[in-house]
C-alpha positions, 0 to 999 in steps of 0.5 A: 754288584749293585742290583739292578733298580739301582742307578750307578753313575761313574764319577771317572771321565773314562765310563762317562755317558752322555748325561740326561735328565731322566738319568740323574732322577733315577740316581736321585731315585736310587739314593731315596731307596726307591725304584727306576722309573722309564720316564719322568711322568711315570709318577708324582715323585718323579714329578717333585724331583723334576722340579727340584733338579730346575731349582737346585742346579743354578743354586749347585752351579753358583756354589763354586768356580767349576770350570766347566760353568765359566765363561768369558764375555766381551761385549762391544755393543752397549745400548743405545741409551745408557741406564744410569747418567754415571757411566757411559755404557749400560751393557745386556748381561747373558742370557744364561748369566749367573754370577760375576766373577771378575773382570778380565782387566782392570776398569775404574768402576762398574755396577751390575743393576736390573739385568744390566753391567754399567762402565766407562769401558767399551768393550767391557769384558768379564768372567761369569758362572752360567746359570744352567747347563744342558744335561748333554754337557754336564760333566758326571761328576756335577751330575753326581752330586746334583742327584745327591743335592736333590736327594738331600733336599728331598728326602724329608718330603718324598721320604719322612726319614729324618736320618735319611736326610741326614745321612744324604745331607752329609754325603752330598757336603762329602762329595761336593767338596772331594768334586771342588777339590779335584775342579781346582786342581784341574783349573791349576794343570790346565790353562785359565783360557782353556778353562773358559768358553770364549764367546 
């Protein structure tokens, strides 16, 4: 049995709870060797830990094709005033736009510049990563590795343990290929549509 300071979050759908932020700090508290805290202004670690969960988690939701993280767009209302002379329609990319990732049909050309998709089609549709995803939503698998990434990137700050860091650099690659893997193989059981949320 784990101790009881320790964070234990299950990586199987069954245990899942509904995630929190305050929850993957501690799992990030508990792989630094340090103790649960209650809330996030408890101390200054918990503080620095905040901050790299904000930086980190777009990095981690655009390092793969995570299913849950895509989504399809189809816009129908180009500005008013095009951005470029070369295409027709300038279109508005999401608010939570993370990075392309392929167009649902075939289109001549496009061009994505300064927050905005470019193209001769109307209505232009595309898939895209998001760029963050609420706690409430995130899988426990991604959740998992988050805690482990911040960790990582962490450790040698919070820590000053050079084989620490190590060590929690190599698990984070270990289980963030074992979570890609099983990803893919969810995407190829299940319907590409199903995977999106249509918007």
């Amino acid at each position: 049995n784990l101790p009881k300071r320790h964070v234990h979050l299950c990586k199987r759908r069954p245990c899942a709870p509904i995630m929190k932020k305050l929850t993957i700090i501690n799992h990030t508290l508990s792989e630094l060797g340090m103790e649960a805290i209650t809330g996030i202004s408890d101390n200054n670690v918990a503080g620095i830990l905040d901050t790299k969960l904000s930086v980190l988690m777009p990095i981690l939701l655009q390092s793969a094709l995570w299913n849950f993280a895509m989504k399809f767009k189809s816009d129908k209302t180009p500005m008013q005033n095009p951005i470029t002379p070369k295409f027709k329609y300038s279109y508005s990319l999401p608010n939570d736009y993370g990075r392309f990732i392929k167009l649902a049909s075939n289109f001549d050309d496009f061009l994505i510049m300064d927050g905005f998709i470019c193209s001769d089609s109307r209505p232009f549709e595309y898939y895209y990563l998001v760029n963050s995803v609420d706690y409430e939503a995130m899988p426990v698998e991604f959740a998992y590795i988050l805690g482990l990434y911040v960790a990582a990137e962490s450790a040698i700050a919070i820590t000053r343990n050079v084989q620490l860091a190590q060590y929690l650099t190599q698990k984070f690659e270990r289980e963030k290929n074992k979570a890609i893997l099983t990803d893919d193989m969810e995407r190829i059981i299940s319907p590409i549509r199903t995977s999106f949320f249509d918007r």
